[in-house]
Every structure is written in C-alpha cells, then in structure tokens.
PASEBA-1860 file (N, C-alpha, C; in nm, 3 decimals):
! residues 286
1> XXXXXXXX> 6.837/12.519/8.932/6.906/12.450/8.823/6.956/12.551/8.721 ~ 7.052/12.510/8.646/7.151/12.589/8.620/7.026/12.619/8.433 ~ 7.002/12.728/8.390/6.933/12.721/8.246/6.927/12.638/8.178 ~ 7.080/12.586/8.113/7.065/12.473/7.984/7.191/12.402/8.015 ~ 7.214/12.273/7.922/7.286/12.229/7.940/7.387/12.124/7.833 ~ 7.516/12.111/7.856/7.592/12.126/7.694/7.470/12.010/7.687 ~ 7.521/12.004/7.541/7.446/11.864/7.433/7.483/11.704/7.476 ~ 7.634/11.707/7.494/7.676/11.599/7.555/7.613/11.565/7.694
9> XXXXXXXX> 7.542/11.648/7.760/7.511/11.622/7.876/7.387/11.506/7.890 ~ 7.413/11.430/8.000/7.300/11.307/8.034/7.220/11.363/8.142 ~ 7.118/11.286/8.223/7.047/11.281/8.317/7.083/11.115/8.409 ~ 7.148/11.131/8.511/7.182/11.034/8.583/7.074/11.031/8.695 ~ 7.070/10.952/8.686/7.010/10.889/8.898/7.127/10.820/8.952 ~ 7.119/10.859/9.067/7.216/10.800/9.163/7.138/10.747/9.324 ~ 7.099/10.630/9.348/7.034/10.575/9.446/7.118/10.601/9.580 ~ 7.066/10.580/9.675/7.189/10.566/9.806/7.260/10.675/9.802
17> XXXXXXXX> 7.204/10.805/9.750/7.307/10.905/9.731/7.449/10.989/9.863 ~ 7.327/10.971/9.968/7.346/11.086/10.077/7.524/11.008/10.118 ~ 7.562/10.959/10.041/7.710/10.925/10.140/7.740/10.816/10.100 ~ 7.922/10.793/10.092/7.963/10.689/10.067/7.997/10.666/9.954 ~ 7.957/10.536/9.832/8.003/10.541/9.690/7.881/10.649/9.657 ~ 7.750/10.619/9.703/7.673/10.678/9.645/7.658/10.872/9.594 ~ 7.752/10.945/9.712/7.789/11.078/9.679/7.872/11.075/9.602 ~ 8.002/11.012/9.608/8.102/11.023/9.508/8.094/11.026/9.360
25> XXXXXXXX> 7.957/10.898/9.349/7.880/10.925/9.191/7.841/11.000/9.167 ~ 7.746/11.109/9.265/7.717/11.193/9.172/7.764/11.326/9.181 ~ 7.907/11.346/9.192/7.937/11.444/9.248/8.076/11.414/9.107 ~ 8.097/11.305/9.068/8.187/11.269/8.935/8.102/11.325/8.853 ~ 7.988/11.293/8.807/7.858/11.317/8.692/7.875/11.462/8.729 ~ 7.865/11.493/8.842/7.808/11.663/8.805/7.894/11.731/8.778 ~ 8.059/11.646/8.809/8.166/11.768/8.806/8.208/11.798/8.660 ~ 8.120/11.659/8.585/8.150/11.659/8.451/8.049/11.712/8.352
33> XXXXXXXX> 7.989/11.756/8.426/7.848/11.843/8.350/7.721/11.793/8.324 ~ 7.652/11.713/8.392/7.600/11.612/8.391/7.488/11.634/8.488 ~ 7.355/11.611/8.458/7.241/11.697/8.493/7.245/11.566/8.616 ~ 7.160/11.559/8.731/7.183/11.486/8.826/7.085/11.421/8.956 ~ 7.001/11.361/8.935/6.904/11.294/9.038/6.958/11.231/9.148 ~ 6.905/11.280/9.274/6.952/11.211/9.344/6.879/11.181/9.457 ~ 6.880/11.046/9.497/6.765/10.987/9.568/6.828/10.922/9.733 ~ 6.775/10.915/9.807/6.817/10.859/9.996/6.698/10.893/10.104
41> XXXXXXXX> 6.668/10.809/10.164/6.593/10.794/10.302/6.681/10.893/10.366 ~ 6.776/10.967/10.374/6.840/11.109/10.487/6.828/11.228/10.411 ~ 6.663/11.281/10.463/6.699/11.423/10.360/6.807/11.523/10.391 ~ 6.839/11.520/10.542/6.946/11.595/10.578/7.059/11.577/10.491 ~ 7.109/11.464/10.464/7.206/11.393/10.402/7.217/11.460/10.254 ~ 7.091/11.458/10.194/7.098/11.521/10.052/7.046/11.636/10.046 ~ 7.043/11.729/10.158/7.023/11.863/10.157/7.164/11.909/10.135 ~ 7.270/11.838/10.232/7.390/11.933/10.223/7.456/11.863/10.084
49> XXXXXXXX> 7.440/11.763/10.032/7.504/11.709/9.874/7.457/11.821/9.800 ~ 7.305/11.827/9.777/7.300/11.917/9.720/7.360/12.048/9.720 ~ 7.368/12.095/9.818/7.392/12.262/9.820/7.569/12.270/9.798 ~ 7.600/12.136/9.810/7.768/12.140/9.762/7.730/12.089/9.602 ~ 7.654/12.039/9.575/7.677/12.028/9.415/7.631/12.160/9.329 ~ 7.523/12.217/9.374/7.491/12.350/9.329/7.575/12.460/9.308 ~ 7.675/12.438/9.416/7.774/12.544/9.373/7.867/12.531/9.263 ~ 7.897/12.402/9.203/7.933/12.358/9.058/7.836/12.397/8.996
57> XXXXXXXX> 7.727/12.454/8.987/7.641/12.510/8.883/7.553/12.386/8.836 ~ 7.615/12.260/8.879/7.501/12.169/8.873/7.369/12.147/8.837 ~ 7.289/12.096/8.784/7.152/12.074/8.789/7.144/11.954/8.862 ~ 7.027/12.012/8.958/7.024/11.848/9.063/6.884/11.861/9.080 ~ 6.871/11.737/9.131/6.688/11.737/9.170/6.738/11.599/9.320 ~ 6.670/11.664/9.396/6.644/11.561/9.522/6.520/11.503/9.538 ~ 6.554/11.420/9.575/6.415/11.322/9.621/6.455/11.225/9.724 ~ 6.384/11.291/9.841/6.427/11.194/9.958/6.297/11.101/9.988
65> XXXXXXXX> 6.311/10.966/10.013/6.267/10.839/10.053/6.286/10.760/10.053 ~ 6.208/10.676/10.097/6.242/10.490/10.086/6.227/10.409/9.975 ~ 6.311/10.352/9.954/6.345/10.300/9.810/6.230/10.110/9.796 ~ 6.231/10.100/9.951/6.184/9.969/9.982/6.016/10.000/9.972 ~ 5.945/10.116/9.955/5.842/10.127/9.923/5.835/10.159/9.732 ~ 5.731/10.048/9.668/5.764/10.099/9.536/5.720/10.176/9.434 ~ 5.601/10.254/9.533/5.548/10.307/9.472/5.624/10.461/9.495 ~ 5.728/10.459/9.608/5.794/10.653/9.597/5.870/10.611/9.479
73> XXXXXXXX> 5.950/10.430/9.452/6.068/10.400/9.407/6.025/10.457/9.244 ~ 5.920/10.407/9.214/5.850/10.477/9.058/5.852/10.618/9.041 ~ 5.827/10.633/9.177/5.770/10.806/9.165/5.868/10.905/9.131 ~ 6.020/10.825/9.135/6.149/10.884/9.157/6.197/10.899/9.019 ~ 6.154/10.768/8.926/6.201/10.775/8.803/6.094/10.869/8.730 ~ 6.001/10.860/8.753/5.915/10.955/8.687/5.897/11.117/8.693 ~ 5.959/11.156/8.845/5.949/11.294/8.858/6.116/11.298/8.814 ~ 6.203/11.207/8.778/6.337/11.280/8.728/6.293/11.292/8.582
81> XXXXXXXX> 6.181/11.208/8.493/6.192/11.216/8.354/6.145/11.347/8.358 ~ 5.991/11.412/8.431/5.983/11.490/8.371/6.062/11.639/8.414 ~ 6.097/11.600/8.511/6.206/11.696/8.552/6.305/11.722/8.443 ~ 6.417/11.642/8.363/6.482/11.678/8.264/6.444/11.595/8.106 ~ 6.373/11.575/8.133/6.329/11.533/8.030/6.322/11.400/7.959 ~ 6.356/11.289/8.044/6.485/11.164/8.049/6.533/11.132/8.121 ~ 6.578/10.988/8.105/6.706/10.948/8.201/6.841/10.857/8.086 ~ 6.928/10.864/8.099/7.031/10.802/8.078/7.062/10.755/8.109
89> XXXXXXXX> 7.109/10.727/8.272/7.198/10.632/8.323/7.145/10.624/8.506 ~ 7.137/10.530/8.497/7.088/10.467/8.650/7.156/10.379/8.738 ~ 7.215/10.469/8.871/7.322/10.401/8.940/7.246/10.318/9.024 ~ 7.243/10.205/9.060/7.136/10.129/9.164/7.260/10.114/9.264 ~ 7.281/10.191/9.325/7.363/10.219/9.462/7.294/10.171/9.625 ~ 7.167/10.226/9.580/7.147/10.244/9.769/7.136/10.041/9.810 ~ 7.161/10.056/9.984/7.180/9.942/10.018/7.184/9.925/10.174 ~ 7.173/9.849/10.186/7.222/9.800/10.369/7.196/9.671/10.409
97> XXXXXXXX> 7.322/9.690/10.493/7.382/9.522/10.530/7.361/9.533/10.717 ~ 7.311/9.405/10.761/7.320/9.392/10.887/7.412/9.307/10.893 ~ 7.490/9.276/11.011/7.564/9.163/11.015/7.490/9.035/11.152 ~ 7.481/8.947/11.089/7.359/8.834/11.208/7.393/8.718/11.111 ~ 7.375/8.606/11.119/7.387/8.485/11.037/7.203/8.426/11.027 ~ 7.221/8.341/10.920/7.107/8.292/10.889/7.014/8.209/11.010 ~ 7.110/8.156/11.070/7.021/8.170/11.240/6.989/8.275/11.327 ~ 7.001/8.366/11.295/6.939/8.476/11.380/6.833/8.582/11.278
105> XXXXXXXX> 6.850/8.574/11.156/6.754/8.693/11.057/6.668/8.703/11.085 ~ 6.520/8.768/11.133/6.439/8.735/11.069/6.346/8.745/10.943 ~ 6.235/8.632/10.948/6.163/8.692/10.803/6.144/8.837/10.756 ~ 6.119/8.909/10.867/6.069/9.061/10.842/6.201/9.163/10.803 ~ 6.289/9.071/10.815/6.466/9.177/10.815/6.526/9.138/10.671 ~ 6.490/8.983/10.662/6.519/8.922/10.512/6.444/8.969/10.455 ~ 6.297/9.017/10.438/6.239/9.061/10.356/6.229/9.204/10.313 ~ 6.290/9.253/10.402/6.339/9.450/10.348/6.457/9.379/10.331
113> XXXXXXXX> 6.549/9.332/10.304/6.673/9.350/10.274/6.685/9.299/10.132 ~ 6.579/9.210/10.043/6.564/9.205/10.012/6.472/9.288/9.883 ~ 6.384/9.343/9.935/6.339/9.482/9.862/6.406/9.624/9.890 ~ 6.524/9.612/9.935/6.555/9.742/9.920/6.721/9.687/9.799 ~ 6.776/9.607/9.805/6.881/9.530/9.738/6.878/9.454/9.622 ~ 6.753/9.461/9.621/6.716/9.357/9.457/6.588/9.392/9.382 ~ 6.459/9.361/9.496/6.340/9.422/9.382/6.366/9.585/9.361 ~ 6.391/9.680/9.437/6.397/9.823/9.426/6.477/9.809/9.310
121> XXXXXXXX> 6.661/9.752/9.274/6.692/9.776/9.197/6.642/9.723/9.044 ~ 6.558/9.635/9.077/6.552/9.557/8.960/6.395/9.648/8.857 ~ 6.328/9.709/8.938/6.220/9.763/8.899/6.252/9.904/8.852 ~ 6.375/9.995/8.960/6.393/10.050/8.899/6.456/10.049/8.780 ~ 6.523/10.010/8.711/6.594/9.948/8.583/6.459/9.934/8.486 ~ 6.376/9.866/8.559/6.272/9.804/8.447/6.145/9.957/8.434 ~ 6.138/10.077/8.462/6.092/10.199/8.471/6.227/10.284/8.388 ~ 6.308/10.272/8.438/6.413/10.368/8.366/6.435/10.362/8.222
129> XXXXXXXX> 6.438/10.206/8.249/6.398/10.187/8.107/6.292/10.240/7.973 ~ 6.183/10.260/8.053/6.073/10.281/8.001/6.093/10.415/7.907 ~ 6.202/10.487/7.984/6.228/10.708/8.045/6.330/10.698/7.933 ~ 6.405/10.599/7.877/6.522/10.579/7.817/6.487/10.616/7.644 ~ 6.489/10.736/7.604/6.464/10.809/7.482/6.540/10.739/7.381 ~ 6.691/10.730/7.362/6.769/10.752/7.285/6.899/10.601/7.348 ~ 6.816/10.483/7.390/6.952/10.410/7.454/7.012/10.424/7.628 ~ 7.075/10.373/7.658/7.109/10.458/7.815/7.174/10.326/7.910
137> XXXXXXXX> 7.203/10.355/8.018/7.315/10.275/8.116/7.269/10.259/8.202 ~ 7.241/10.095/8.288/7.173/10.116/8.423/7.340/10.028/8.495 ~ 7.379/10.086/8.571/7.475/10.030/8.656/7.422/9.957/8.775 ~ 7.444/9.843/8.821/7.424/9.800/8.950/7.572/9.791/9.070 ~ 7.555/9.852/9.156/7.673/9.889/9.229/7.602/9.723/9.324 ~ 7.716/9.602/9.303/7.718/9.516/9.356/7.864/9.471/9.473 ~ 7.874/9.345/9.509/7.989/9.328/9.575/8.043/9.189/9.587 ~ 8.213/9.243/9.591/8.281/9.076/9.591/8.222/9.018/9.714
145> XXXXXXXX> 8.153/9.025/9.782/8.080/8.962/9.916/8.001/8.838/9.813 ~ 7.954/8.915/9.746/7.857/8.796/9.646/7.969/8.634/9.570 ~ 8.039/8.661/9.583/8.151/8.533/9.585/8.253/8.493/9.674 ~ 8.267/8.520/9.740/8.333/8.510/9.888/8.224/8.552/9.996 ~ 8.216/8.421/10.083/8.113/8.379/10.171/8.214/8.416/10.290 ~ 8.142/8.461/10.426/8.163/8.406/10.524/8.022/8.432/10.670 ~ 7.942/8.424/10.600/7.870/8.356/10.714/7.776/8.436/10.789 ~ 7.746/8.586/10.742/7.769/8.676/10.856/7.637/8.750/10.816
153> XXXXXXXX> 7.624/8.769/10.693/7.520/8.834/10.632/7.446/8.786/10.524 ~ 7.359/8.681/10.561/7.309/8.597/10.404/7.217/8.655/10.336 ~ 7.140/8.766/10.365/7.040/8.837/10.268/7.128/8.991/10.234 ~ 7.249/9.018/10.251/7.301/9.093/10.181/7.325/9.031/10.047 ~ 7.434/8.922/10.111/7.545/8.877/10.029/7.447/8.796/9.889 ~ 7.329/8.711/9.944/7.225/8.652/9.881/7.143/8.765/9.740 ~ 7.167/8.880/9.817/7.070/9.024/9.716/7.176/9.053/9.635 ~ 7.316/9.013/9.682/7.423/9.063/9.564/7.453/9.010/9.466
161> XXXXXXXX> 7.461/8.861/9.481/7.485/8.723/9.403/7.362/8.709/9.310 ~ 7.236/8.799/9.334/7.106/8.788/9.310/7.134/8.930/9.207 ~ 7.184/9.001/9.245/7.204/9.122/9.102/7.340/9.129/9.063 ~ 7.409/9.052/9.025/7.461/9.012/8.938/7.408/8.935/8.814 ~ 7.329/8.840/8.869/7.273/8.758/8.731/7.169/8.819/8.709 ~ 7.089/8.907/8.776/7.005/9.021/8.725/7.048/9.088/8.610 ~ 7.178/9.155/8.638/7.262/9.214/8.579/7.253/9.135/8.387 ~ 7.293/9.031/8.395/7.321/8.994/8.292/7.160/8.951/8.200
169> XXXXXXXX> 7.057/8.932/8.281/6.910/8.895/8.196/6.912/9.065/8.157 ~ 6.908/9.156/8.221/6.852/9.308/8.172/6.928/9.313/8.070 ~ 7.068/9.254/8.068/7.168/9.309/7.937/7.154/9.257/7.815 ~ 7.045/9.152/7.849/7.038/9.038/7.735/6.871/9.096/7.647 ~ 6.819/9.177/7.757/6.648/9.185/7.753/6.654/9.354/7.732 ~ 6.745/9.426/7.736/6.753/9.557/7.703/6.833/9.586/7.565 ~ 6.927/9.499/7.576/7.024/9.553/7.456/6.979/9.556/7.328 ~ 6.907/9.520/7.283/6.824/9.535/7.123/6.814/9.684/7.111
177> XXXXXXXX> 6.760/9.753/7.217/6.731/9.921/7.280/6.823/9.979/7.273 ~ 6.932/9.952/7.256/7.062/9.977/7.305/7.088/10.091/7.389 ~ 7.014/9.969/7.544/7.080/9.985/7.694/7.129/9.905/7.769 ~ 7.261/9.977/7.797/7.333/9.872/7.807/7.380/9.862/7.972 ~ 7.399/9.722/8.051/7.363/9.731/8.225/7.475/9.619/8.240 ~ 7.568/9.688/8.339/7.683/9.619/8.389/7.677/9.646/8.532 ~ 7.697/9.533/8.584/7.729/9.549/8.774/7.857/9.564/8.783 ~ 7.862/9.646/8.888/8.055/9.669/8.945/8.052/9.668/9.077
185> XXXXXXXX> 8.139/9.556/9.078/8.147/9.459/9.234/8.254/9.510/9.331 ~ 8.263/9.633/9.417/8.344/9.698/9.494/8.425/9.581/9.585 ~ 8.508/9.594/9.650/8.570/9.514/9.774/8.532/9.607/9.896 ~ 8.700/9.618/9.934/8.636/9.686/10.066/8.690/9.846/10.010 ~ 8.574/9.893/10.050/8.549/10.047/10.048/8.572/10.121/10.156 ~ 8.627/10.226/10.158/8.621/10.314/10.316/8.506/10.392/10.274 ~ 8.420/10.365/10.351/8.251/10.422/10.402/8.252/10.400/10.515 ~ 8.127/10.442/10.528/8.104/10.429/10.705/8.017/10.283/10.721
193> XXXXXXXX> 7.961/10.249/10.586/7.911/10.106/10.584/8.004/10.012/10.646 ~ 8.141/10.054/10.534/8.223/9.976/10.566/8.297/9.974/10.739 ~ 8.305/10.067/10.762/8.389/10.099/10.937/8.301/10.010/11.008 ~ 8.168/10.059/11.019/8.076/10.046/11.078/8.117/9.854/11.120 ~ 8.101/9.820/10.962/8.060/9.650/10.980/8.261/9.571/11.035 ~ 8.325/9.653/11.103/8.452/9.592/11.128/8.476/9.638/11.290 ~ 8.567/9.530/11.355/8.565/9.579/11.508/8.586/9.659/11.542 ~ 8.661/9.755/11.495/8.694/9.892/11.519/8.579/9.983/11.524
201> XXXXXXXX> 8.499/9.965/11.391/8.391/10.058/11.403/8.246/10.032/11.496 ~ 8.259/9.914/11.558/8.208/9.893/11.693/8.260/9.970/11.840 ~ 8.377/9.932/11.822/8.487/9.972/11.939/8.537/10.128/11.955 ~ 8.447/10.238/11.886/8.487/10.395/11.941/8.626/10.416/11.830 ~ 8.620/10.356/11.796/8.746/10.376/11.685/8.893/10.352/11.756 ~ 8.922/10.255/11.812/9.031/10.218/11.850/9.197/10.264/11.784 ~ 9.122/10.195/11.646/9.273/10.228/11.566/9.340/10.114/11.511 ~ 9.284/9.967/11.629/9.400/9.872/11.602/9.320/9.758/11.559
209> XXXXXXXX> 9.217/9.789/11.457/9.073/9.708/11.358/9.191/9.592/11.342 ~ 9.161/9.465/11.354/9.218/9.364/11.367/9.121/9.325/11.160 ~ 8.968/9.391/11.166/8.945/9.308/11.032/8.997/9.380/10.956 ~ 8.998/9.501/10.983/9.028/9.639/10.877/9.197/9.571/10.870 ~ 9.272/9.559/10.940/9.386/9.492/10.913/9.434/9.369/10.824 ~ 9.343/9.267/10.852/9.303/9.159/10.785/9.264/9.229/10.591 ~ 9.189/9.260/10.608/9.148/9.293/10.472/9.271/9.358/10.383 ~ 9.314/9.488/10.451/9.401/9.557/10.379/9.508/9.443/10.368
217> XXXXXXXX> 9.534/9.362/10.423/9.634/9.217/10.356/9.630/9.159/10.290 ~ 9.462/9.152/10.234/9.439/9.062/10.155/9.431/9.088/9.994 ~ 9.443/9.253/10.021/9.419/9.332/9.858/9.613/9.333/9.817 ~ 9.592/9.335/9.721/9.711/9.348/9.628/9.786/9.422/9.653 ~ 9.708/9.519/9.691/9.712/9.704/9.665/9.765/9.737/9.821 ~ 9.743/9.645/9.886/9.766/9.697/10.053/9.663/9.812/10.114 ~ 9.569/9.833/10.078/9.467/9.908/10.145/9.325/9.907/10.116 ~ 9.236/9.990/10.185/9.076/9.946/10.107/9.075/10.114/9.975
225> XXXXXXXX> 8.969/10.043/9.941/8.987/10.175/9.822/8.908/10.268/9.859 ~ 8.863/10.413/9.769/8.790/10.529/9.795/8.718/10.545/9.686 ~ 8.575/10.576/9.790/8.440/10.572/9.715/8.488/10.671/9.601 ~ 8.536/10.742/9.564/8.608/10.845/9.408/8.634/10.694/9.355 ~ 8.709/10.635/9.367/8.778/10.516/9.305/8.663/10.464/9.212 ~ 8.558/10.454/9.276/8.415/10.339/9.227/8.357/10.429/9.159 ~ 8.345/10.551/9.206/8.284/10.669/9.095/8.288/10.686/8.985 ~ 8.448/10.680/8.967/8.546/10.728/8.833/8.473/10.581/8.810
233> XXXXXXXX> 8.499/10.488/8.798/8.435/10.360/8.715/8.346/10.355/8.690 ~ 8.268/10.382/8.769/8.062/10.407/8.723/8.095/10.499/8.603 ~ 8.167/10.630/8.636/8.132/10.746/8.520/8.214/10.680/8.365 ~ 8.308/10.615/8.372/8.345/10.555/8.289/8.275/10.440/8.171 ~ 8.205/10.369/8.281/8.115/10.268/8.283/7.945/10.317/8.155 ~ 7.960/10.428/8.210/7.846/10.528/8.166/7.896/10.570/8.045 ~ 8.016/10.580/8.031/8.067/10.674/7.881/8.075/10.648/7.778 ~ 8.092/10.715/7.655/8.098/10.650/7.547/8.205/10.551/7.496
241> XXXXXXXX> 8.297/10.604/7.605/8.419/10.530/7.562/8.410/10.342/7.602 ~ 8.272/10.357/7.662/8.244/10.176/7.743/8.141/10.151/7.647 ~ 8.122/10.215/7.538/7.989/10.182/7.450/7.972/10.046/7.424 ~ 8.076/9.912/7.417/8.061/9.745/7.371/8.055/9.709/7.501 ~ 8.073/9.760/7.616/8.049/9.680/7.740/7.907/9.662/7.829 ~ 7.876/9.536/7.842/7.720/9.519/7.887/7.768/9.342/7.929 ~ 7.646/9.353/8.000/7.611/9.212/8.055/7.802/9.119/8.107 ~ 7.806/9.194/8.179/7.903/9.152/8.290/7.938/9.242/8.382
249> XXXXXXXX> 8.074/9.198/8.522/8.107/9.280/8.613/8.187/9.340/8.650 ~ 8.235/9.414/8.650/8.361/9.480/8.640/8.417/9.498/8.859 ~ 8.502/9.408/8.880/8.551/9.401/8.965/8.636/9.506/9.022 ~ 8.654/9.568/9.121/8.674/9.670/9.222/8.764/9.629/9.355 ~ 8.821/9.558/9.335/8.869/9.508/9.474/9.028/9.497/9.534 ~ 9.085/9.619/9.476/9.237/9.617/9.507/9.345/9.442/9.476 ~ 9.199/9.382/9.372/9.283/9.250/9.362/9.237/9.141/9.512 ~ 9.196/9.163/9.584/9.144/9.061/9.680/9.119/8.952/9.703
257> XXXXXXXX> 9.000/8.939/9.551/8.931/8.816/9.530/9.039/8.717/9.463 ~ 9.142/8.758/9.402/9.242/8.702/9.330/9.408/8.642/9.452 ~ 9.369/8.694/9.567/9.506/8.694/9.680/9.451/8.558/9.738 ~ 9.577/8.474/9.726/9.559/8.379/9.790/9.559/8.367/9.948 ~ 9.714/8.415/10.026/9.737/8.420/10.118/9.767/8.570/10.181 ~ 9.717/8.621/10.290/9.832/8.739/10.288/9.963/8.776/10.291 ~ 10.048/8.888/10.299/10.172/8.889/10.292/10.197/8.775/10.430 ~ 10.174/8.831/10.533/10.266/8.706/10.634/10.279/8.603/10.613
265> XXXXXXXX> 10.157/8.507/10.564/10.144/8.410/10.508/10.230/8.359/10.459 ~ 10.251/8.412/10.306/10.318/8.418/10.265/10.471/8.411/10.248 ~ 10.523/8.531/10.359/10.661/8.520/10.366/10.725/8.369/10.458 ~ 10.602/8.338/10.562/10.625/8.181/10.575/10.666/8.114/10.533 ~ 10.560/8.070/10.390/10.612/7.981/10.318/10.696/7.997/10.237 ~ 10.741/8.138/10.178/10.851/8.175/10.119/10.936/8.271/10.189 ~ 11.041/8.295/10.298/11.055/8.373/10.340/11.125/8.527/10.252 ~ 11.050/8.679/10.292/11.118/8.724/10.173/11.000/8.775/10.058
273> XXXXXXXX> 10.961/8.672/10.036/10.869/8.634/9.894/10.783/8.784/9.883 ~ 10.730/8.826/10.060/10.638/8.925/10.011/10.658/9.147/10.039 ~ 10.820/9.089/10.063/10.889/9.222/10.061/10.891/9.287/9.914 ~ 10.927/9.402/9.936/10.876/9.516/9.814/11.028/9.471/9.769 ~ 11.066/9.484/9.664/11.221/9.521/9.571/11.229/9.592/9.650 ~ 11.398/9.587/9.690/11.456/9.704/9.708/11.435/9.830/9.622 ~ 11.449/9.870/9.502/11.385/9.996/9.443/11.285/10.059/9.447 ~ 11.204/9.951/9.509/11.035/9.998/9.490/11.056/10.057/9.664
281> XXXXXX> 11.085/9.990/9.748/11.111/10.084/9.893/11.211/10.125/9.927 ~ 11.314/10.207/9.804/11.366/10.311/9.857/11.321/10.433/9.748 ~ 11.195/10.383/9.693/11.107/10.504/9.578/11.154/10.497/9.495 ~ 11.219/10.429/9.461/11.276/10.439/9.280/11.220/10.364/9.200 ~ 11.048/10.423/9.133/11.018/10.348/9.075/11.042/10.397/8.904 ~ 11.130/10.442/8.884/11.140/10.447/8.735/11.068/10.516/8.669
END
C-alpha cells in the first residue's frame, strides 16, 4: 500500500469484486485516489485485480471468501476498518442468479440465494455502519429484474425487490448519522453474468443471441450497457456532489423499463415511426 493518502480520500468496499460491475467499481475508486477493499469467493480473480490496481499506486486490501458465511462477511468489515482505519462507502455488489422457475428451486438453492443477495448485504450495511467515523455511503447494486417479472429466477429477482425496500428502511434508520444508502438498479449489463444467463451464452457463442437481441430492442439506447457505465454512478453516487440523495433508486437501464414496444413493433403500428432522422443517420448531429 501506497504510504499516505490525499485527505479527500475514502475507504470503499466493493463486494463481488473479482469481475463484472463489481471490478469496474473499484477500479473507478482507485483511479480516483481512493483507498480500496475488495472482497470475492475467486482469489485468483482478485489476485490479478489487485496487481492491476497496485500499479495505480493504489491502496488495496483483498479478502477472498464467501460472503454467504457471516461470520468471514463481519470479518471483512472489520479487518478493512482496521486496515485503514474506517470505512466510507460500501458497494453491496456480489451476487448470483440461477435460472430454474419456482417449480424446480430448491429449499437449499433458495436459501443461499438468499443469504448471499439480501442477509449478506443487509448485515453488511448494518457492521459498516458501526466502522462509519464521520457519516458514509452504503450502495446496494440492485436490478430492473426486481420490477419486471418473467418467471425464470424467483429468489434472484425476489432478493432484489427485497433490497430495494431494504434500501429505503437503512436510509430512513441511518440518516440521522448522516449515512446515506441508495440502490442502483442496472438493466442489462455486458458481464459474463449477463452472457452466461442468454442463449448464446449457452450455445459456444454463436453470435446470433436471439435474447441478447431481444433486449438490446428493448433499451432506448439500442444496446446493453458497460460495467464502467454502473461504476461511474456508484462513484458518483458516493460523492459529495450526491450529498441530498438517499433512500431511493437510481435506475440504469438504457431506458428499458420505460420501452413499451420494440423498434419492429413499433414501426408496425406506425410504419417509419422507429427510424433514426435522416440527420441523425447520416451523423449530423449538430
């Protein structure tokens, strides 16, 4: 670890680190000077984060384990306090989704999916808290899955819908402290979570993802977004410049949850309706 560090500088945790949104967070925090915990069941995974964040001069501390056991999950907030002295801001990132419907789960699959998606985050928050000197930020990295159903994963989608309104009792039960805890509800992300859970990323990588297709239709934006994308918002989220924002969610989703139909759809019922201006596709945007 690097000697000292500016004044402005925090102490973050970042859960779920080893990949995905969860590197991108803390690899925003560190690029911004920002001392840096970072926690995942793949120590391989956060051996090489680390040794790429170190070369930014970084201060990092690893801690690899299971988040669904809660006594390492304590052990994590406690060896980062006394490690820097504190914590500031707590990304509750880590996660995993099977895809099976509520007729096939079982108890033993609902019930880690459950402690690794809701009690892990919710305890850690309620410990970080404890580490929280001077005020501080617990983020919950949630998802538009938690309001748009389809069928596929009910103790994900159930743990998400479940920290969201988490989200808002901590903001109501911390803020006197002034710490302040907002969830930010991603869409579709390019991770490997995400590949993984679409036909393509079953199928050897085909190319011709019929959901990955589907989706990118359904965002505003015409594509899925990048874990940097969710980063920059966490680190934002964290800043001073978000100092009145607490107890709500800040949505992530190229507009998704807001698309009624997709473009084809669309040009159906309006033919036309969902072509770009001519200016806008021949680049002349002004």
């Amino acid at each position: 670890m690097s000697a000292a560090r500016p004044p402005s500088a925090r102490v973050v945790l970042v859960t779920g680190a080893a990949g995905g949104i969860g590197s991108a967070v803390a690899r925003v925090f560190a690029a911004q000077g920002h001392a840096v915990a970072i926690t995942d069941r793949s120590p391989e995974g956060l051996a090489a984060l680390t040794q790429e964040l170190e070369r930014t001069a970084a201060d990092v501390l690893a801690i690899s384990g299971d988040l669904t056991d809660l006594e390492f999950a304590e052990s994590v907030i406690r060896r980062t306090a006394a490690c820097f002295g504190r914590i500031d801001v707590v990304v509750n990132n880590a996660a995993a989704r099977d895809l099976g419907t509520m007729r096939e789960i079982t108890p033993a699959e609902w019930d880690r999916m459950i402690r690794l998606c809701l009690t892990a985050p919710a305890f850690l928050a309620r410990w970080a808290a404890e580490e929280m000197t001077s005020g501080g930020v617990i983020v919950n990295i949630g998802s538009m899955m938690a309001r748009q159903a389809h069928g596929v994963s009910p103790a994900y989608v159930s743990c998400k819908g479940a920290l969201e309104s988490l989200t808002y009792d901590l903001a109501a039960l911390y803020g006197p402290a002034g710490i302040r805890v907002v969830n930010v509800a991603p869409g579709a992300i390019d991770t490997a979570m995400s590949r993984f859970h679409t036909a393509d990323g079953r199928s050897n990588g085909r190319g011709d993802d019929p959901v990955r297709k589907f989706s990118e239709s359904m965002t505003m934006l015409g594509r899925w977004g990048r874990p940097d994308e969710v980063a920059q918002a966490v680190a934002w989220i964290a800043s001073d410049q978000a100092s009145y924002l607490t107890g709500t969610t800040l949505v992530l989703d190229g507009g998704w949850s807001r698309m009624h139909l997709p473009p084809e759809l669309t040009e159906a019922v309006l033919p036309d309706a969902a072509r770009a201006p001519d200016c806008l596709a021949a680049g002349e945007r002004g």
